[in-house]
N, C-alpha and C positions, 0 to 999 in steps of 0.2 A: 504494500500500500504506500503511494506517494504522497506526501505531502506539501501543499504552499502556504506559505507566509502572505500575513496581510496587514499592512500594517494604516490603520487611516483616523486621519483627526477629525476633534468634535468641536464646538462652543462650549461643549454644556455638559456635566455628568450625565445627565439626563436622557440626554440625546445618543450618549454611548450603551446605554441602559435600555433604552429601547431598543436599539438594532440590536443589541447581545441574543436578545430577547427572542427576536426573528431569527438569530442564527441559529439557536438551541436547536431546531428543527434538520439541522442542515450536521454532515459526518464531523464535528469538530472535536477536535486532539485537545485543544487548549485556548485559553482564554481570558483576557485581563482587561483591564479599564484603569489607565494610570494618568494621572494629571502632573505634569512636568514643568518648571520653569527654567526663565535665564540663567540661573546661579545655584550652585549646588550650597542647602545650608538652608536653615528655614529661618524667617523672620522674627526678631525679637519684642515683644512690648515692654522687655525693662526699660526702667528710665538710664539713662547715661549719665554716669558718675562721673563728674569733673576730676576725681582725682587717678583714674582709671579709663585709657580709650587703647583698647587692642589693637583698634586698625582702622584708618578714614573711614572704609565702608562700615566700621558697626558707628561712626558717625554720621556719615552724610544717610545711612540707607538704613539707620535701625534696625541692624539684624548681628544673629553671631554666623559670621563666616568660615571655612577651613581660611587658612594663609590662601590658599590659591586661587580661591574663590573671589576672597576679599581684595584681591590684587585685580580683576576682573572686575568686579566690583564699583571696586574706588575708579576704575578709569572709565568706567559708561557715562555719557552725558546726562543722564540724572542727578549723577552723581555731585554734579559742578554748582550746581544751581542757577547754572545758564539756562537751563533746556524751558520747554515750556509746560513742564509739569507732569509729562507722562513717565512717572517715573513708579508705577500702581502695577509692574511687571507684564507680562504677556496677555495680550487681550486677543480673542480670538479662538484658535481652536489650539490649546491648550490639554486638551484632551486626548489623550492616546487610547487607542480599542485595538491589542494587539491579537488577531485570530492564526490560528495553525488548523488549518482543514483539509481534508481526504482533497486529492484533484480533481475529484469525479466532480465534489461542491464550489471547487473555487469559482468558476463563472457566476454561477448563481449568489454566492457570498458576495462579489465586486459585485451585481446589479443591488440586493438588496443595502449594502451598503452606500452606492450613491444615489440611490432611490431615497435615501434617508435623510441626506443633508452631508453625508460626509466625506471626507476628502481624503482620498487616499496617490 
């Protein structure tokens, strides 16, 4: 039995949630719904301590970063406080639906999949 990959983005959890939903019907191996951003390292709501800053970006961008993150980070134009404000991370389809399905299903999986909104 062959297998393909499919990997297509959403807006919405939601929207991943439904097509999963329709594929359940369909020969699949595997199956996830991952929401992904710019920067590896999730955002912080501590306050920031004047007498402690790890690294510009847990300044400029309120979060705790790895070093390598934060070095990506501090250099994105959000970061500057030049930019015009879009700095509220990835808008859009943010949303990853990653399917593994029999070949016999694959066609069928890519229509109901762009039949739904998503972009693969």
């Amino acid at each position: 039995m062959t297998e393909k990959n499919i990997l297509a983005y959403f807006n919405t959890p939601e929207q991943a949630q439904s097509v999963a939903a329709k594929l359940q019907g369909l020969k699949v191996e595997h199956m996830s719904i991952d929401r992904f951003s710019r920067y590896a390292g999730e955002g912080s709501n501590e306050p920031i301590l004047t007498s402690t800053m790890s690294s510009l970006a847990s300044v400029t961008q309120d979060g705790t970063f790895t070093k390598d993150a934060g070095v990506l980070t501090a250099a994105d134009v959000t970061a500057s406080g030049m930019s015009d404000g879009g700095g509220g991370g990835p808008t859009g389809k943010d949303i990853l639906l990653t399917v593994v399905v029999d070949e016999s299903s694959h066609h069928e999986a890519l229509a109901i999949i762009e039949q739904s909104g998503g972009f693969i």
